[in-house]
N, C-alpha and C positions, 0 to 999 in steps of 0.2 A: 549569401545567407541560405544557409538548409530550408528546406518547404517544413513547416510544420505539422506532423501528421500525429499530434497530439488527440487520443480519442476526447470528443469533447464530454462525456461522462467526466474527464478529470479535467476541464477547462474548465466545468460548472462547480466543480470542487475545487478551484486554485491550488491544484495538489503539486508538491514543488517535496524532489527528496534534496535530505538537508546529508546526511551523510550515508556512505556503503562502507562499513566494515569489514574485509575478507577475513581478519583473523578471526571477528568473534560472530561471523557468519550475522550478522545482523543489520538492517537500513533503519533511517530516519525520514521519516516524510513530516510536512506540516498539509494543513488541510484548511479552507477558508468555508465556512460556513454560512450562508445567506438566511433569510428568513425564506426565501422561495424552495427551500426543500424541508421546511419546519411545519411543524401541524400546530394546534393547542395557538391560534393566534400568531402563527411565528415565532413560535417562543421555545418547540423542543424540535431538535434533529429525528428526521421521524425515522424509524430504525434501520429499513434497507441501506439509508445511504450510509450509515455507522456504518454497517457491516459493508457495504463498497470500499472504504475508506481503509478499512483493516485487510481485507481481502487485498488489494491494491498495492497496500504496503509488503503482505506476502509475497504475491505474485512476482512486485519486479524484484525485490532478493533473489527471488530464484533465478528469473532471469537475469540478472548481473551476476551471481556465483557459476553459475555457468555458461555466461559468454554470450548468451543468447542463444544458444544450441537449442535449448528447450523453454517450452512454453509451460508452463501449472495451468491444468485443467481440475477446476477443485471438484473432487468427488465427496467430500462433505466439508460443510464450513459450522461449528458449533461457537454461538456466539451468547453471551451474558453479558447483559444488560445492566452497570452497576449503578448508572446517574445519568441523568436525565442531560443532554449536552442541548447548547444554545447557540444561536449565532455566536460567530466567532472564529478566531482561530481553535484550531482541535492540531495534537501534536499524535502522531503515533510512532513505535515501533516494532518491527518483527524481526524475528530470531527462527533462524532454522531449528528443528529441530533433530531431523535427519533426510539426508537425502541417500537414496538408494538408485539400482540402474531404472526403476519407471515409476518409482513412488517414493514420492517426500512427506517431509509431514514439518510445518510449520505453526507459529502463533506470534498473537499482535497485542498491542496491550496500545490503546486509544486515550490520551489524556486531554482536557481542559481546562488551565488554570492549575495544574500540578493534582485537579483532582482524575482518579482514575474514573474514566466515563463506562466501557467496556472491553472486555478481553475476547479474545476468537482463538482457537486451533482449528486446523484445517490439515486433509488428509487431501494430496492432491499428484492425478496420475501429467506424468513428462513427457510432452507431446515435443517431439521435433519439430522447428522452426525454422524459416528460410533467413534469419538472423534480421527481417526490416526492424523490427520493433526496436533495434538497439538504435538507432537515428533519432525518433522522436525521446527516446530516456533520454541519451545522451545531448542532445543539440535541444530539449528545450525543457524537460522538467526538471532534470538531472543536472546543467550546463555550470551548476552551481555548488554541486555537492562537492564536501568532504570526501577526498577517497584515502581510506584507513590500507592499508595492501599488510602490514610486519606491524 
């Protein structure tokens, strides 16, 4: 069995992607929600980790569209906040928008309950990577996905 080197920022979010699409350049992630990253009594997602969640779902797109070659280092992430999200499951997905040879630029759209919670684009420089990061996607958040290829 693979060693799990799941960073635990997404152990604490039960972040599991549900599918990778190469044709239509877009992932699926699900996200699990606690009251221990809620404010207001436990009762809303306080916003960092919304934007973790969308970010997250960015980030590995990119790295599955290209192999792991490259990391997304976000050089900005602009996020709207449209509904207040709660324990629970939270569903996101991102869509490239375009990737270039050192700068992509992606966005996420974060739902709960089929309501939209909030949206993110992100502008983000392509850092070369020694490809570890594809073990932990693959062998344990990913080990389950959908893969769309045609």
């Amino acid at each position: 069995m693979a060693e799990d080197n799941t960073p635990e920022y997404m152990k604490q979010l039960s972040g599991k992607v549900l599918q990778i699409n190469f044709k239509t350049q877009s992932l699926k992630m699900s996200f699990q929600a606690t009251e221990d990253i809620c404010h207001s009594n436990g009762t809303i997602i306080q916003g960092g980790f919304t934007t973790v969640m969308m970010d997250s779902c960015m980030a590995f797109l990119v790295m599955e569209l290209t192999d792991f070659i490259y990391t997304p280092m976000s050089i900005d992430i602009n996020v709207s906040f449209l509904a207040a999200g709660r324990p629970g499951r939270l569903d996101c997905e991102s869509k490239i928008i375009k990737i270039g040879k050192s700068i992509g630029f992606a966005s996420a759209k974060l739902h709960q309950n089929e309501e939209l919670i909030a949206t993110a684009s992100s502008s983000l420089k392509l850092v070369k990577i020694d490809g570890s990061q594809k073990d932990f996607l693959k062998d344990n958040i990913a080990k389950d996905a959908k893969i769309i290829k045609d």
